[in-house]
C-alpha atoms as an extended CHARMM CRD file, in Angstrom:
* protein
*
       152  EXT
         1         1  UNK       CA              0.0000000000        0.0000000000        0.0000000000  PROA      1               0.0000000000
         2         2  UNK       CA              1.2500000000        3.5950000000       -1.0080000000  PROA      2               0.0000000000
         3         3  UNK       CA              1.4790000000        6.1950000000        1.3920000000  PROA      3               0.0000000000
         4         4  UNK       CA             -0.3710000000        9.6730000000        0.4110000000  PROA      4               0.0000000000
         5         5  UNK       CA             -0.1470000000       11.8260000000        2.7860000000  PROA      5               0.0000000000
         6         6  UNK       CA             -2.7920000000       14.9500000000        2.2370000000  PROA      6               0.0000000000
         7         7  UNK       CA             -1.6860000000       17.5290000000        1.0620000000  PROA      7               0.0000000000
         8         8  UNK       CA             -3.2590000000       19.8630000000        3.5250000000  PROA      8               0.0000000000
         9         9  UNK       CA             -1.5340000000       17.1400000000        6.4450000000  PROA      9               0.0000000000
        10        10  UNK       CA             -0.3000000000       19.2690000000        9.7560000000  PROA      10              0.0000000000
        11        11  UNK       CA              3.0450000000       19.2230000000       10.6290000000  PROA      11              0.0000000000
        12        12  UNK       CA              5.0010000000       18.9070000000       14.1350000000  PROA      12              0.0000000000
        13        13  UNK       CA              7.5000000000       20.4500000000       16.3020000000  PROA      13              0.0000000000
        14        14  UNK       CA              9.0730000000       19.1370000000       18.6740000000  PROA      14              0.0000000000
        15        15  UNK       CA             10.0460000000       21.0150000000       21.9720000000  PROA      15              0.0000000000
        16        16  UNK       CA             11.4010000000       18.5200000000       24.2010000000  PROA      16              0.0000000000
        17        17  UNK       CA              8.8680000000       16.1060000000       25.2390000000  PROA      17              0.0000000000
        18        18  UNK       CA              5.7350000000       18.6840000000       23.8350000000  PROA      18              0.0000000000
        19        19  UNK       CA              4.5160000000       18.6080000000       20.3300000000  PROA      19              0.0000000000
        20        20  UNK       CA              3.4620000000       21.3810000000       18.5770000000  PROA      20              0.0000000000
        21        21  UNK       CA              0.8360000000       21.0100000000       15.8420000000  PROA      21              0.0000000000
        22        22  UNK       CA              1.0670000000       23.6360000000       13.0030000000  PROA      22              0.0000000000
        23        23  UNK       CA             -2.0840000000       23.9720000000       10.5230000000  PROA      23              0.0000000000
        24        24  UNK       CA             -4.9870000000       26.0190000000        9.7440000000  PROA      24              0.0000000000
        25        25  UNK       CA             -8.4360000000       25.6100000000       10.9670000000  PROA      25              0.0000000000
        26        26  UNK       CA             -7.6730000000       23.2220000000       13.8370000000  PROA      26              0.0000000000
        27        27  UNK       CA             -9.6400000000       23.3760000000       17.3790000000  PROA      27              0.0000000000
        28        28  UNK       CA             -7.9250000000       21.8010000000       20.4710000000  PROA      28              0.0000000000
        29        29  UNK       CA            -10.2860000000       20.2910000000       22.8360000000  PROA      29              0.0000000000
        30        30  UNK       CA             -9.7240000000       20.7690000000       26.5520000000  PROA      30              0.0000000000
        31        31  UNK       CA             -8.7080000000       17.5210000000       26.8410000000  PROA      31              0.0000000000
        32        32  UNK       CA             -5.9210000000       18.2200000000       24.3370000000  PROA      32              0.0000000000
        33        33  UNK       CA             -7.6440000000       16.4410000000       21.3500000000  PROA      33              0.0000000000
        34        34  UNK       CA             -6.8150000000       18.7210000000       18.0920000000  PROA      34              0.0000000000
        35        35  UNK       CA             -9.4890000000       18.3570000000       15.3350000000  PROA      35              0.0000000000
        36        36  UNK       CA            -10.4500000000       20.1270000000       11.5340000000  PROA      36              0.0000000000
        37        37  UNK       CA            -14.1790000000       19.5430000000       10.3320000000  PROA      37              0.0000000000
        38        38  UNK       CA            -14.3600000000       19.4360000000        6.7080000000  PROA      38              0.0000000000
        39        39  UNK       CA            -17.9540000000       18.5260000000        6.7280000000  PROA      39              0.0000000000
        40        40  UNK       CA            -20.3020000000       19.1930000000        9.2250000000  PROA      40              0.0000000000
        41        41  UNK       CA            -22.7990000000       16.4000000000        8.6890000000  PROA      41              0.0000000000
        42        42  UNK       CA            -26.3830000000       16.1590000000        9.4280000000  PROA      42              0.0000000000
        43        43  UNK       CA            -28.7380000000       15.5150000000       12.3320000000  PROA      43              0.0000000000
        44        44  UNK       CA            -27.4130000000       14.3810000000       16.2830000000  PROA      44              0.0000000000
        45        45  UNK       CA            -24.6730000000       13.1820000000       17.4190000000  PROA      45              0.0000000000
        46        46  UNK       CA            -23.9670000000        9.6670000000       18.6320000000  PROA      46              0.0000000000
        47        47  UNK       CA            -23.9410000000        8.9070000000       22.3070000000  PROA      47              0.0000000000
        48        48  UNK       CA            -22.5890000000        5.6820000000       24.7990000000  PROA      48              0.0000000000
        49        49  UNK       CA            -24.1460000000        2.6490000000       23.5610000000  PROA      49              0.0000000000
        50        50  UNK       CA            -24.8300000000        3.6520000000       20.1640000000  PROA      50              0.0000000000
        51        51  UNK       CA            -23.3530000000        1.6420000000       17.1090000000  PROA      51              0.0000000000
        52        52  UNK       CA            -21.3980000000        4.1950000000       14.3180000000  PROA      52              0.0000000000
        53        53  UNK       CA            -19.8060000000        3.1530000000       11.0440000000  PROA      53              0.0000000000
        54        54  UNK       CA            -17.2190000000        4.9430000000        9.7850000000  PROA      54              0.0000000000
        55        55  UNK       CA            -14.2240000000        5.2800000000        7.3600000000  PROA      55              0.0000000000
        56        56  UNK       CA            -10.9430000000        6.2020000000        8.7040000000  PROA      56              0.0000000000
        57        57  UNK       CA             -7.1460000000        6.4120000000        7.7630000000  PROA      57              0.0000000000
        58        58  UNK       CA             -4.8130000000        6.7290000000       10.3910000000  PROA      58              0.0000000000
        59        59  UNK       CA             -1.2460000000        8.1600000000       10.1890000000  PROA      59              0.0000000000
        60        60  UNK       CA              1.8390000000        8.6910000000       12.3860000000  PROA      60              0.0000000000
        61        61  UNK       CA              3.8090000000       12.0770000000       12.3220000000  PROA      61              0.0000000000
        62        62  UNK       CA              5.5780000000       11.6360000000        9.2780000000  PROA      62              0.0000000000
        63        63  UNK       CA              2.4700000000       11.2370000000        7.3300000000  PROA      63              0.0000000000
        64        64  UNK       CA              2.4770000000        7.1980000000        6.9190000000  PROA      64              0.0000000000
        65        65  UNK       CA             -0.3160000000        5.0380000000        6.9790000000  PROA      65              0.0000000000
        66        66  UNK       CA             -0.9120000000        2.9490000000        9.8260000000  PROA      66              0.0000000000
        67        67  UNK       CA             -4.0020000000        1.6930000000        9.3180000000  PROA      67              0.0000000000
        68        68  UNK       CA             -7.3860000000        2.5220000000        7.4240000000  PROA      68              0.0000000000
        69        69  UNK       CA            -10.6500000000        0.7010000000        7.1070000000  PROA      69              0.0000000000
        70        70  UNK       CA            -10.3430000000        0.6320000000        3.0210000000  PROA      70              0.0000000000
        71        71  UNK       CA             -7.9690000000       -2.3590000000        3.5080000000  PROA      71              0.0000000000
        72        72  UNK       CA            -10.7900000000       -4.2760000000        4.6200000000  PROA      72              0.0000000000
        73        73  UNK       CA            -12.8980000000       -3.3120000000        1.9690000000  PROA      73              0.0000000000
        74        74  UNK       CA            -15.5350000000       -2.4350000000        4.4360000000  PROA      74              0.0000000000
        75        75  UNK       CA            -16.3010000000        0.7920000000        6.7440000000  PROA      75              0.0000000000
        76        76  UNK       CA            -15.4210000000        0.0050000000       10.4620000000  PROA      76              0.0000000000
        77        77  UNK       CA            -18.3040000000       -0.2600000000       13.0420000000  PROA      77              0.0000000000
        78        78  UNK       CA            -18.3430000000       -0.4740000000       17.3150000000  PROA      78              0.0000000000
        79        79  UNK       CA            -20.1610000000        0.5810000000       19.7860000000  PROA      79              0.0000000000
        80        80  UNK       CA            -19.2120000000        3.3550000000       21.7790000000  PROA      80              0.0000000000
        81        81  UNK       CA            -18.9470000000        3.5190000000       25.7260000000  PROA      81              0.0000000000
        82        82  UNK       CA            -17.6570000000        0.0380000000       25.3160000000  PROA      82              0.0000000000
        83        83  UNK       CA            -13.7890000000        0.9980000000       24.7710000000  PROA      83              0.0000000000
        84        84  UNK       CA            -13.4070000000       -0.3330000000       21.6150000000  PROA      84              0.0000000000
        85        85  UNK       CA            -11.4750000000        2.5070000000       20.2700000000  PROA      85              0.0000000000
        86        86  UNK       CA             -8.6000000000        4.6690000000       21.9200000000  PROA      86              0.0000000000
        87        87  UNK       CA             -9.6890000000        7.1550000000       23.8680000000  PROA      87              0.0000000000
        88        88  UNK       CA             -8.6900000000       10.4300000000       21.6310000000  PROA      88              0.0000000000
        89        89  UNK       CA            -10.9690000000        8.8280000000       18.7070000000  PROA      89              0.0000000000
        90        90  UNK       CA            -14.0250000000        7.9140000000       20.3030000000  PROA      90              0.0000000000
        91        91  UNK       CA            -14.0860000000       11.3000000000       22.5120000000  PROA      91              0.0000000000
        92        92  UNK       CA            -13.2150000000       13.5010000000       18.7030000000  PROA      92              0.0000000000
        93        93  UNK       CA            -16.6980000000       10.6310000000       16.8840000000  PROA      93              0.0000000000
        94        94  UNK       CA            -18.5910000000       11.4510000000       19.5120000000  PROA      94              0.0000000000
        95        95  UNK       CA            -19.1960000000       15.0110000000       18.5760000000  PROA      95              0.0000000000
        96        96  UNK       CA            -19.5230000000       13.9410000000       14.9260000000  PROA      96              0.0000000000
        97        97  UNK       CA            -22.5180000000       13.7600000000       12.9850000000  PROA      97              0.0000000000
        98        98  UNK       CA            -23.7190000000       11.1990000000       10.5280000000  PROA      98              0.0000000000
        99        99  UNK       CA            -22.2130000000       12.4090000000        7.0100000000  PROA      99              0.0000000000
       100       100  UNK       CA            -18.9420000000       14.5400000000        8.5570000000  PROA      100             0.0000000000
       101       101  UNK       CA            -15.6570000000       14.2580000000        8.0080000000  PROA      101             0.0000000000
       102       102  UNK       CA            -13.1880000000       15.4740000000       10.2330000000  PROA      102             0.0000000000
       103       103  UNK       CA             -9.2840000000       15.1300000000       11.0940000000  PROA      103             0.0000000000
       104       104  UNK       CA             -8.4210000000       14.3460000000       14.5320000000  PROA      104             0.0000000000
       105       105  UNK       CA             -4.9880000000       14.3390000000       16.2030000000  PROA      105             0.0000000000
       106       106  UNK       CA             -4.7310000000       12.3160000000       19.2550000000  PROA      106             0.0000000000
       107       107  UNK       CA             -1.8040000000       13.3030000000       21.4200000000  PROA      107             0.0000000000
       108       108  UNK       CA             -0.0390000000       10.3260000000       23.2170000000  PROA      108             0.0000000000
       109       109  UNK       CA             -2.2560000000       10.9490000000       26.5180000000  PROA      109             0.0000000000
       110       110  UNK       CA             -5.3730000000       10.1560000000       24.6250000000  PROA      110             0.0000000000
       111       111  UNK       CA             -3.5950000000        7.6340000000       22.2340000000  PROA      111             0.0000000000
       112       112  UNK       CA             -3.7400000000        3.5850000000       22.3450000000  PROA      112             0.0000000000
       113       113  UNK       CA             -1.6140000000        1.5600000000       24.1810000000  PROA      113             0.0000000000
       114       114  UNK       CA              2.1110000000        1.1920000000       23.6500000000  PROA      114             0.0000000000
       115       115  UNK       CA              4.9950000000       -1.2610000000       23.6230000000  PROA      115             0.0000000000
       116       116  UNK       CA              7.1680000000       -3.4510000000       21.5910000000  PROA      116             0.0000000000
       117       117  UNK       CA              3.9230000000       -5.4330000000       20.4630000000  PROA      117             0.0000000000
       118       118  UNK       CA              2.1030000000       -2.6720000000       18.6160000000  PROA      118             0.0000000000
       119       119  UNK       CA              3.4240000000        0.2140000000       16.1520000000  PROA      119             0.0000000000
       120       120  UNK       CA              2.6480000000        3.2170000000       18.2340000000  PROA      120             0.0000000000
       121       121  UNK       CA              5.0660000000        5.3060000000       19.9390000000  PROA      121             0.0000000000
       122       122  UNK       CA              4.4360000000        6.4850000000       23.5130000000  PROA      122             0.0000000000
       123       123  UNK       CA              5.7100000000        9.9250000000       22.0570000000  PROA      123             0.0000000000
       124       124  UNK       CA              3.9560000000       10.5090000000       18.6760000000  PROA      124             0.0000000000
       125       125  UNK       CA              0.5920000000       12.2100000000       18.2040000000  PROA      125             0.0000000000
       126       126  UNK       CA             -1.5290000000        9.8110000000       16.0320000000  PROA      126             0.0000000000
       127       127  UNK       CA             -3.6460000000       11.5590000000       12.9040000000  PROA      127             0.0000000000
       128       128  UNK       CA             -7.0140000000       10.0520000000       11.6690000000  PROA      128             0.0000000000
       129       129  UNK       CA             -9.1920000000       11.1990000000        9.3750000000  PROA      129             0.0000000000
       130       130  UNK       CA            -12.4550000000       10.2460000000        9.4420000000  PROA      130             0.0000000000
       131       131  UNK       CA            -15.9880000000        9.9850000000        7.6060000000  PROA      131             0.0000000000
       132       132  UNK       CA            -19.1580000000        9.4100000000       10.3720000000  PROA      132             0.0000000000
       133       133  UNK       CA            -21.0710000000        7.0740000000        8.0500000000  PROA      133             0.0000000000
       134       134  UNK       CA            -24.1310000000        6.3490000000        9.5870000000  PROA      134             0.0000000000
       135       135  UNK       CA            -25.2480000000        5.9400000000       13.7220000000  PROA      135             0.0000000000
       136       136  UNK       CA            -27.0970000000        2.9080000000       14.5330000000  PROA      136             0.0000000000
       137       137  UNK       CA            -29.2880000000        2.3980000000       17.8070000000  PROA      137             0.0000000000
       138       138  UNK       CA            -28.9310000000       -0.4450000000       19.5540000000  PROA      138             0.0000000000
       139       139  UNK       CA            -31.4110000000       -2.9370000000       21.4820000000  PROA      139             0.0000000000
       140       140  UNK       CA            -31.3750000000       -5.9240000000       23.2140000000  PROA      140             0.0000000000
       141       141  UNK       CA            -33.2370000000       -8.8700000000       21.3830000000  PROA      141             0.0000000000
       142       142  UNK       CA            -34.1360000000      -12.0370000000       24.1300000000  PROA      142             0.0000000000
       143       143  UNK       CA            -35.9910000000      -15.2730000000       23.0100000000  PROA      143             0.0000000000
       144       144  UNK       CA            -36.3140000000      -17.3960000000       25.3900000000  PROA      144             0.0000000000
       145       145  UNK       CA            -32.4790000000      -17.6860000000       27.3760000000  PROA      145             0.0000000000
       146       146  UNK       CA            -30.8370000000      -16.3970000000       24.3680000000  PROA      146             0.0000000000
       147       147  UNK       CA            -29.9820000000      -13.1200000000       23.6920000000  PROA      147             0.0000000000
       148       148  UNK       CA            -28.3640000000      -10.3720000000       21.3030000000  PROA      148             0.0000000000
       149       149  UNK       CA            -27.7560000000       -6.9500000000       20.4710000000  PROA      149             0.0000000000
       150       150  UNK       CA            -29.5940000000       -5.6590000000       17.4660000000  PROA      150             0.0000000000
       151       151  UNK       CA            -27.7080000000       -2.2050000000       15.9460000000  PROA      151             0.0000000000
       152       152  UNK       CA            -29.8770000000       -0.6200000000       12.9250000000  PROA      152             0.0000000000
């Protein structure tokens, strides 16, 4: 897979262990998240317990791909309140709405986990770009002693 960084990507600077973010248009969240709407979207946004779907490509500092959900083929989907994401994406979906597309820059405090078994650095910021696809409620299905969770 070929690395294309956008051309509008931020760029860093690095003052001892702080990280600087330079770019236009960006909003930093008191929590220290740093995000750039492109598009608004339409309609709420999603809360705890709620299914989304969404596109995403994530990058490190240098611009390369780490990961996106177009290698799959498929958008990704989870739950939120459930920590299936790292903390610095779910909180910058969360105030998403179904059809936006936003950047997000997750400093290390709000970033995944770190260590020799996965690719992140305990000292990078981590970039995503994301599409809010669609927000799906969830309920509880029970027949008899079985039951599911039904997201549509």
């Amino acid at each position: 897979m070929q690395n294309r960084v956008p051309g509008d990507f931020p760029g860093f600077v690095r003052e001892g262990f702080d990280v600087k973010v330079v770019g236009d248009g960006y909003t930093v969240a008191p929590s220290g998240l740093i995000y750039k709407d492109f598009e608004e979207g339409r309609g709420l946004m999603p809360v705890e317990g709620q299914e989304v779907v969404f596109n995403y490509t994530g990058y490190n500092e240098s611009g390369s791909v780490i990961d996106t959900s177009f290698r799959q083929g498929r958008a990704a989907q989870t739950r939120l309140g459930v920590k299936g994401m790292i903390p610095g994406f779910e909180e910058g979906i969360k105030t998403m709405k179904a059809g936006g597309k936003r950047r997000f820059i997750v400093p290390p405090a709000l970033g995944p986990p770190v260590g020799p078994s996965t690719f992140f650095s305990a000292k990078q910021c981590e970039v995503f770009d994301v599409e809010l696809i669609d927000i799906r409620t969830c309920t509880r299905r029970q027949v008899m002693m079985f039951s599911d969770l039904v997201c549509e």
